[in-house]
C-alpha positions in Angstrom: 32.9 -64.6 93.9 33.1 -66.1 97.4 35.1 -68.6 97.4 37.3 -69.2 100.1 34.6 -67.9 102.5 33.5 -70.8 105.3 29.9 -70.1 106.5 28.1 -72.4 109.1 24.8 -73.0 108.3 22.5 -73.4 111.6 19.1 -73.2 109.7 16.1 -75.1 108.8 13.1 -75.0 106.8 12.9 -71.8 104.5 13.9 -68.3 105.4 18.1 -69.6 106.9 18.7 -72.5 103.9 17.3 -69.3 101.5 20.4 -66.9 102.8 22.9 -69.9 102.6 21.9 -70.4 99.5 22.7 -66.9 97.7 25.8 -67.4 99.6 26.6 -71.2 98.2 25.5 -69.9 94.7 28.0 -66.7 94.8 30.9 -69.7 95.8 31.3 -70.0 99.4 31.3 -72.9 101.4 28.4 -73.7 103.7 28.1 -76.0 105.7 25.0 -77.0 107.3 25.3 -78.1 110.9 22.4 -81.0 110.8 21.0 -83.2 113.9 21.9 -86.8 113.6 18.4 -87.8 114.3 16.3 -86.8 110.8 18.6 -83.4 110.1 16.8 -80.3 108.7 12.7 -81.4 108.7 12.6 -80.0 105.5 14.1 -82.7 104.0 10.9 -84.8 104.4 8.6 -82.4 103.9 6.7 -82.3 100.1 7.0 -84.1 97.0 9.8 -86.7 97.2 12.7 -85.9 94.5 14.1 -89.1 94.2 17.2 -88.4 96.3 19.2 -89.5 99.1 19.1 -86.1 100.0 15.3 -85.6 100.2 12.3 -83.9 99.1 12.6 -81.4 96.0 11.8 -78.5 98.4 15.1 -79.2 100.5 17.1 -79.7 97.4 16.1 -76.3 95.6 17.1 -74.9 98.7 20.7 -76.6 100.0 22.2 -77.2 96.4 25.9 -76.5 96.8 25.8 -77.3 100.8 27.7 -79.7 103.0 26.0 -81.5 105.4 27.9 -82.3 108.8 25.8 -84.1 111.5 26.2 -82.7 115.1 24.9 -83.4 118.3 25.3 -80.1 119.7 23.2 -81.3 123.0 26.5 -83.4 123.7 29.6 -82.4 125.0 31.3 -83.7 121.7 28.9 -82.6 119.3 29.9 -78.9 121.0 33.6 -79.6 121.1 33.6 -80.5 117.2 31.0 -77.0 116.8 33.6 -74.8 118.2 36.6 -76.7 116.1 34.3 -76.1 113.0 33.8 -72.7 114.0 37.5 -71.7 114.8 38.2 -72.0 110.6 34.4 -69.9 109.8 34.1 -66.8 108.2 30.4 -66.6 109.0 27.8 -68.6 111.2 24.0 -68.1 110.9 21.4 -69.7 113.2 17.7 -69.9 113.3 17.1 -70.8 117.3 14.3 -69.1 119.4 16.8 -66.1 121.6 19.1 -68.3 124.2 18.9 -71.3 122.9 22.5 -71.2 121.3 23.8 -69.6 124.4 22.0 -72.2 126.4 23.5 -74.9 124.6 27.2 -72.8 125.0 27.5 -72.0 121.1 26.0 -68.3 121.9 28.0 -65.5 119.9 30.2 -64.8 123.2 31.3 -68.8 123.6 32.1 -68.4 119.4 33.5 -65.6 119.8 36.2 -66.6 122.4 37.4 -69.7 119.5 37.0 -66.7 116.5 36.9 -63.2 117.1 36.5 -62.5 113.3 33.3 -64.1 113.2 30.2 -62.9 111.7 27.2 -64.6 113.5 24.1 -63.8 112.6 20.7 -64.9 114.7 17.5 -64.7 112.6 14.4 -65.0 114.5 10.7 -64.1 113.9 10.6 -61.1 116.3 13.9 -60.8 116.8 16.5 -60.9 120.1 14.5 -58.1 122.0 11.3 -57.1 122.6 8.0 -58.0 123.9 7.0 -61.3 121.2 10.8 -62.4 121.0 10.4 -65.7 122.7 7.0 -66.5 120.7 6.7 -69.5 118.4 6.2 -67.9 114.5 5.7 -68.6 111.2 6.1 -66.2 108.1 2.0 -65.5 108.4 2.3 -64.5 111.2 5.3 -62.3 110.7 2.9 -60.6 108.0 0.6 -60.3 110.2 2.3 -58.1 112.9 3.9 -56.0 110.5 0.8 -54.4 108.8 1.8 -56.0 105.5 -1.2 -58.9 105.5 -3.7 -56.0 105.8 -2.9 -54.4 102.9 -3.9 -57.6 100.9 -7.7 -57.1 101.9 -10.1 -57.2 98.9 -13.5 -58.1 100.6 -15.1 -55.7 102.7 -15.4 -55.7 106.2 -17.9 -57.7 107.4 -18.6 -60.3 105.2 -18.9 -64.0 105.6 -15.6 -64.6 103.7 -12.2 -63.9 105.1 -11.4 -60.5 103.7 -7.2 -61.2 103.7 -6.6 -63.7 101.2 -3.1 -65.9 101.7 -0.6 -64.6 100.0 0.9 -67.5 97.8 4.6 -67.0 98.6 6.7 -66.4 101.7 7.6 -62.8 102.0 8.8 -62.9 105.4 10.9 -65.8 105.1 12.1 -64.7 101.8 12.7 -61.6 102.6 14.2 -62.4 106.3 16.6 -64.6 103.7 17.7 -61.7 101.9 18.2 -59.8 104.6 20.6 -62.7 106.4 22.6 -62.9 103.3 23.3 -58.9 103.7 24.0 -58.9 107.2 26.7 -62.2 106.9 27.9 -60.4 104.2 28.5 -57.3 105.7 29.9 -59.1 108.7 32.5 -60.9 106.9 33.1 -57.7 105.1 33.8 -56.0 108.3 36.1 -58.5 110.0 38.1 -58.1 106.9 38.5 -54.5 107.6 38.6 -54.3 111.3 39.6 -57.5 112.3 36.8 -58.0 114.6 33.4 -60.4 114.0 30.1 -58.5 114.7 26.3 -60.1 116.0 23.4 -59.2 114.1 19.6 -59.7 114.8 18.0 -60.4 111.9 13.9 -60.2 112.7 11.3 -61.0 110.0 9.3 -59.1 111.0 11.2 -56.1 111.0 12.6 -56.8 107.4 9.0 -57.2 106.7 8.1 -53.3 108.4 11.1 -52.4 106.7 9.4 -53.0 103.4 6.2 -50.4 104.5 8.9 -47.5 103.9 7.2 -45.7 100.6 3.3 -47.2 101.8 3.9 -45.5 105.3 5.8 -42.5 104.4 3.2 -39.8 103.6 1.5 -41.0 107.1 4.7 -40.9 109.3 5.9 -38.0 107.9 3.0 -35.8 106.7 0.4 -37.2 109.6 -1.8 -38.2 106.4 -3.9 -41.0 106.2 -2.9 -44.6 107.5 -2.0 -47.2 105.0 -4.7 -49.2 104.0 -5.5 -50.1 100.7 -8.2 -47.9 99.1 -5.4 -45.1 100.6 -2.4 -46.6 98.7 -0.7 -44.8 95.9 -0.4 -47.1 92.6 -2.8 -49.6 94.5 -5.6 -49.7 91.6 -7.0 -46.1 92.1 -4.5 -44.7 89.2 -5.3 -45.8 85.0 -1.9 -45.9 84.5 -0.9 -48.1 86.7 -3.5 -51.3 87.0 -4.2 -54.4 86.0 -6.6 -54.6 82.8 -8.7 -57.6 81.4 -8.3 -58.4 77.6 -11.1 -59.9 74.8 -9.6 -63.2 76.0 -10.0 -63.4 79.4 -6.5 -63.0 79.8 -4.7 -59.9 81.8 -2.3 -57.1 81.1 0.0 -55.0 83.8 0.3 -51.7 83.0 3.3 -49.7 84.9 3.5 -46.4 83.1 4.1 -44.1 85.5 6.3 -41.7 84.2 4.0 -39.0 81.5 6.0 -40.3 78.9 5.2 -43.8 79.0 1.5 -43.0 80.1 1.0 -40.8 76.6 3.0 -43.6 74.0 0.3 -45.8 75.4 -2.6 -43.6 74.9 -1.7 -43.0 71.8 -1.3 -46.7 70.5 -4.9 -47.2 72.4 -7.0 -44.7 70.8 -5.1 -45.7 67.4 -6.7 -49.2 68.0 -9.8 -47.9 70.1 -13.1 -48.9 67.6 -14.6 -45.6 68.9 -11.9 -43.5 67.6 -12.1 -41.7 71.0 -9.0 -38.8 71.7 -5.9 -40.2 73.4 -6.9 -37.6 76.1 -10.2 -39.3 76.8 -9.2 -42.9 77.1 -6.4 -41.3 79.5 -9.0 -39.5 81.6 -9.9 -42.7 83.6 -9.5 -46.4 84.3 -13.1 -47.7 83.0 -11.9 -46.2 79.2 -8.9 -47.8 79.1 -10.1 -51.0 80.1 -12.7 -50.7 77.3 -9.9 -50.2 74.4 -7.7 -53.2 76.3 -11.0 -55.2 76.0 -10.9 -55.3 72.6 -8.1 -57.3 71.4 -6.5 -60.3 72.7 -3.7 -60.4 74.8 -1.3 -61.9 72.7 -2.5 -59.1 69.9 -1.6 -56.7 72.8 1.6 -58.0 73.2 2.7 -58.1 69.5 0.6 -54.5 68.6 3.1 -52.8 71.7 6.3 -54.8 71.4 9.3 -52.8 71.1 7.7 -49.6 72.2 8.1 -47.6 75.4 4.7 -47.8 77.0 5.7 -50.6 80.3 2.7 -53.2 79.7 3.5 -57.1 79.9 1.5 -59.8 80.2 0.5 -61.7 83.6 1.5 -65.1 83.0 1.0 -67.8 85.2 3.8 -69.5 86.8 4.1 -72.8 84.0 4.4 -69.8 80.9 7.0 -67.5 83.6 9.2 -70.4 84.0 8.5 -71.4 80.1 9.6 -68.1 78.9 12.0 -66.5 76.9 13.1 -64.3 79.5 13.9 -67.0 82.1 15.4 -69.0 79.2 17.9 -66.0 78.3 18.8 -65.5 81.9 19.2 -69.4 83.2 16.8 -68.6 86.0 16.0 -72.5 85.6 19.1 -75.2 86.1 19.5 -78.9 87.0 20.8 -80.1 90.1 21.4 -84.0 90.7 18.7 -84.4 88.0 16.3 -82.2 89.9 15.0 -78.7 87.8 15.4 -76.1 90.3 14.9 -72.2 90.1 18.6 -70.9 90.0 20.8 -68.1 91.5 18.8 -64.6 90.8 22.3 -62.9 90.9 24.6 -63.2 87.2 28.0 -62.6 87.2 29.0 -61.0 83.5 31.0 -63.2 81.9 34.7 -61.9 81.5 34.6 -60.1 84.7 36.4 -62.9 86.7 39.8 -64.5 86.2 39.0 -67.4 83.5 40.5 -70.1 85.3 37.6 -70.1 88.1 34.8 -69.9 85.5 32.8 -73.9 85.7 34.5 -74.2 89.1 32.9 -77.2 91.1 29.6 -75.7 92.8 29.5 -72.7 90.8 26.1 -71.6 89.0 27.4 -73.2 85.8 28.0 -76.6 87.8 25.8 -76.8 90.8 26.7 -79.1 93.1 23.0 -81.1 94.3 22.0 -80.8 97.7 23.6 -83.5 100.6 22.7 -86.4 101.8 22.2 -86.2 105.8 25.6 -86.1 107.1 27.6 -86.6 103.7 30.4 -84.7 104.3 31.1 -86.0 108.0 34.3 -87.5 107.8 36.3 -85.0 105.2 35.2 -82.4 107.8 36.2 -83.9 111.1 39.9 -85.6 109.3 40.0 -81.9 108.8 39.4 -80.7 111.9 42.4 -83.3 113.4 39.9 -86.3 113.9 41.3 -89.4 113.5 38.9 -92.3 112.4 39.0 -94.0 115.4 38.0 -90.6 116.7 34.8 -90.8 114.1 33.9 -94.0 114.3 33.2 -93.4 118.3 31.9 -90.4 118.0 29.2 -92.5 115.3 28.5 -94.8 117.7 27.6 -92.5 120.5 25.1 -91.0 117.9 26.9 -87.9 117.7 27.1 -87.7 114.2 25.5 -90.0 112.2 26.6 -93.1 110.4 
């Protein structure tokens, strides 16, 4: 859907290479500005895939990429960066506020090569504001934004730490998402205006920004602050909770809506051994765990499937990926020989013009993730390099070999 796009990737680690990926997935062309010296540290970081291109985190994140290797601390590696720039549709980098504009690639110095630029600056704290030069990481990000508290389970007080870690990244995933959107809407709005824009993408704001519902009723209503024995569908509610079956195993229940709520009730005190009302075994949590307790949950599974009642099963992570769901969707691909989660976003089939459908890099061929500085020379011939050109700026250690 977006190809023809250029986007300059100036990211490393997680939350940057997550927003260039969408992008690289939905067809456009990234390319990821790399240092000579090692590139993006994720590459060496985790379990080794057995790839020029590095560990298997760095390639489920940069599938589809180019790699281009840039000193940008040299006055070559800068004058190739603007070049590069001059032909973008988008540029995103992950630098601490002024380090691009100390370095003379700040959105002003792009902008003079490229007014229809969309540049993008993510950061933990963003450009502004009193921790916007402080060194981050996504726990931290939770942490600031009132998010991490919410996770508390032990009381206060006790020996063990009452915040557990969450398990994923939800600052720099969602900073990711957020990226995506803002280069998108850039690129969106150049196309209409004519004129680039720079947006500062913060973590932890995108993470704040997900408190909207939790914090509503006490910014609004002056009711009481968001913690967690205070949060609506947080485990207070029957209908919405997390229930232990004869197995050991769990079951999520979501029926919020009456409707859902009563088909339920009814199937449980068909199946309750007590032959209690539907009305009882609604009337509170400890009831409805009793009936859930009684059967398996793969006997709850098959006894509600096909009805309207919103419970599923909490699988663990091998059984997600394992599943018939992520089978039907092709939420898992192969990349270089690597398994890989895959794009989250479908296209329907028949919606685009046939002849782009199985295009190199596209979801149904993915492209694997670079080697360090693999597409160095196609880019500079490009750019109006000659190889003599290349070859000196190699040896300089501009770009790498």
């Amino acid at each position: 859907m977006l190809s023809g796009l250029r986007v300059l990737d100036l990211t490393f680690y997680l939350p940057g290479p997550y927003a260039t990926l969408i992008l690289a997935d939905l067809g456009a062309e990234v390319i990821k500005i790399e240092n000579p010296a090692g590139g993006d540290p994720l590459r060496g970081l985790g379990p080794d895939g057995g790839s020029p291109a590095g560990s298997v985190f760095f390639q489920a994140l940069n599938r589809g990429k180019k790699s281009v290797t840039l000193d940008l601390k040299t006055a070559e590696g800068r004058e190739a960066f603007l070049r590069l720039a001059a032909t973008a549709d988008g540029l995103v980098e992950q630098y601490r506020p002024g380090v691009t504009e100390r370095l003379g690639l700040g959105y002003e110095a792009v902008r003079a090569v490229n007014p229809r630029l969309a540049y993008v600056s993510l950061t933990g704290y963003g450009q502004t504001g009193p921790h916007a030069a402080e060194a981050g990481h996504d726990l931290n990000y939770m942490a600031r934004s009132g998010l991490l508290s919410l996770f508390a389970e032990a009381p206060e007080g006790t020996v063990a730490a009452p915040f557990p870690l969450p398990p994923i990244q939800f600052a720099d995933l969602n900073g990711g998402n957020l990226t995506a959107t803002a280069l998108l809407a850039g690129m969106l709005s150049a196309r209409l205006t004519g004129e680039g824009r720079h947006v500062d993408v913060a973590m932890t704001d995108g993470i704040v920004a997900l408190l909207s519902l939790t914090a509503s009723n006490y910014l609004a209503a002056g009711g009481p602050p968001p913690e967690r024995p205070n949060l609506f569908l947080a485990g207070g509610e029957p209908f919405y909770n997390i229930y232990r079956s004869a197995d050991g195993r769990h079951l999520s229940v979501g029926a919020l809506e009456p409707k859902f709520w009563a088909n339920l009730c009814r199937v449980l005190a068909e199946s309750d051994p007590e032959k209690k009302d539907p009305g009882v075994i609604a009337s509170n949590r400890e009831e409805v765990a009793r009936v859930f307790a009684t059967r398996t949950a793969a006997e709850w599974v098959e006894r509600l499937a096909g009805l309207d009642v919103c419970v599923a099963p909490i699988l663990k992570v091998a059984e997600a990926l394992a599943s018939e769901h992520v089978a039907a969707r092709g939420l898992v691909i192969e990349a270089g020989g690597v398994r890989q989660i895959g794009p989250a976003l479908t296209v329907v089939p028949g919606s685009e013009p046939r002849r782009r459908a199985g295009a190199p890099g596209s979801a149904a061929s993915p492209r694997p993730a670079p080697r360090l500085g693999e597409h160095n020379r196609e880019t500079l011939l490009a750019l109006g390099y000659g190889e003599a050109d290349i070859q000196a700026l190699a040896a300089r250690g501009v770009i790498s070999e």
